[in-house]
C-alpha positions as CSV (number, residue, x, y, z in Angstrom):
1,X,-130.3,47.4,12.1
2,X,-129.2,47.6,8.5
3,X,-128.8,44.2,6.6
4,X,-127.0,43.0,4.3
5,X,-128.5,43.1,0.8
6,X,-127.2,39.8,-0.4
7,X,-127.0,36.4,1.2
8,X,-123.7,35.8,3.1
9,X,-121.7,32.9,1.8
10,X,-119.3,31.7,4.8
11,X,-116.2,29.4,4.1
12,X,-115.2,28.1,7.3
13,X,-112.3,26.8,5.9
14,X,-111.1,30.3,5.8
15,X,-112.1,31.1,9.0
16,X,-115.2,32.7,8.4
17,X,-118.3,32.6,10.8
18,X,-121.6,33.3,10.5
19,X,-123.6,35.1,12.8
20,X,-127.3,34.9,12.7
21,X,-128.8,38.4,14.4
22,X,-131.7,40.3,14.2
23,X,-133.2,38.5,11.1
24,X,-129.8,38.7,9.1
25,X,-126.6,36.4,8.3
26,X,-123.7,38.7,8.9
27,X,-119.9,37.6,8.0
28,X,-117.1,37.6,10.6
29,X,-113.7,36.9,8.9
30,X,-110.8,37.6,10.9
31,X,-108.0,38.7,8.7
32,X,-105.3,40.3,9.8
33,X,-106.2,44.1,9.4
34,X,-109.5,43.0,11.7
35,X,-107.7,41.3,14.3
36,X,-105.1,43.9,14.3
37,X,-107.6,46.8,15.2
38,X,-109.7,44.5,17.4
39,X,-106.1,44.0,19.4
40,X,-105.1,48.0,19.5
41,X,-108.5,48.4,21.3
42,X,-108.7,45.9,23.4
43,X,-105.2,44.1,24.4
44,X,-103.9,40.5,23.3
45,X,-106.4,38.6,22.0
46,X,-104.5,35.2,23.8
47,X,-105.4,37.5,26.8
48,X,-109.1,38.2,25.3
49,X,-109.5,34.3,25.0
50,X,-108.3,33.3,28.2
51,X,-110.4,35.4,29.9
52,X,-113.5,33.8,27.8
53,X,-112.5,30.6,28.7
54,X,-112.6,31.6,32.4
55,X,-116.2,33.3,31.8
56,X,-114.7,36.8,31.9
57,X,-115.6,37.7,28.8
58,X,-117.4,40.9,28.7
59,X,-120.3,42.0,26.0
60,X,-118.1,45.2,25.0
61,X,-115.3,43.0,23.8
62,X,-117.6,40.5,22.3
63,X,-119.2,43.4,20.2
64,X,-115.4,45.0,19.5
65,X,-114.3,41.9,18.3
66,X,-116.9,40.9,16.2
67,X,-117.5,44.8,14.7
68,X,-113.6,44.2,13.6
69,X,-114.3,41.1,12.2
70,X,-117.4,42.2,10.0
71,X,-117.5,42.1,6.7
72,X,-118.6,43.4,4.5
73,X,-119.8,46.3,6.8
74,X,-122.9,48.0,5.6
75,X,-121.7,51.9,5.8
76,X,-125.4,52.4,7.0
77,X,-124.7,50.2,10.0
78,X,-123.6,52.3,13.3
79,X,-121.6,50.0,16.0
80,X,-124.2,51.3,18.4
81,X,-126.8,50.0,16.3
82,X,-124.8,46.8,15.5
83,X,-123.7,46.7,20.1
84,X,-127.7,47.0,20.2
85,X,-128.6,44.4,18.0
86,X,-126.3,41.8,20.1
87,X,-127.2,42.5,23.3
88,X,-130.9,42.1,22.7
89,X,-129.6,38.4,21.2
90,X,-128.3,37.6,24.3
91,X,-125.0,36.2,25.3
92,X,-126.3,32.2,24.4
93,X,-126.9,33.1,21.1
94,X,-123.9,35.2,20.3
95,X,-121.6,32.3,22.1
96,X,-121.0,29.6,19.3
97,X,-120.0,32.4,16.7
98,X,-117.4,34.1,19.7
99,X,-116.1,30.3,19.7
100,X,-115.9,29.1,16.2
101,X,-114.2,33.0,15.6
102,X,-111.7,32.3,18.5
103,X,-110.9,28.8,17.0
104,X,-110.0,30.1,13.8
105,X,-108.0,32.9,14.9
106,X,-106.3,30.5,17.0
107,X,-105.8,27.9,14.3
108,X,-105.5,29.9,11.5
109,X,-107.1,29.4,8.4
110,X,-106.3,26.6,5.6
């Protein structure tokens, strides 16, 4: 999986979340352009979050939503490779980065 080059500053005040996979600190920022697209292909995301919080939450939408939110977004990277990299975290690991980006889109940003 490609990397990014530089280290990833996060400001969680803005809403951004870091996600730690496969040896490298990738950005999730969910502006509106990302949450749009993520939306189109998968429904409401009020619907996407309620079905998390009911443990419905499927890996496909985890990986949708979070390829969405990436950035920046290596053009090297594929979202197979990127799908790949997730699954083989595992669904503990990738759960505190799903919940800190539902919270801020949620809550906004400050």
């Amino acid at each position: 999986m490609s990397a990014p080059s530089e280290s990833m500053a996060i400001n969680p005040r803005r809403g951004e979340v870091a996600l730690d996979v496969a040896g490298a600190r990738w950005r999730l920022v969910p502006r509106f352009a990302a949450l749009a697209a993520a939306e189109a292909e998968l429904g409401s995301l009020f619907a996407l979050i309620e079905r998390a919080s009911a443990g419905e939450l499927r890996l496909v939408e985890l990986v949708a939503l979070f390829w969405h939110c990436l950035d920046p977004r290596p053009e090297t990277l594929t979202r197979a490779a990127f799908a790949d990299a997730l699954a083989a975290a595992g669904l503990a690991r990738l759960t505190p980065a799903y919940k800190a980006l539902a919270l801020a889109i949620l809550g906004g940003s400050a």
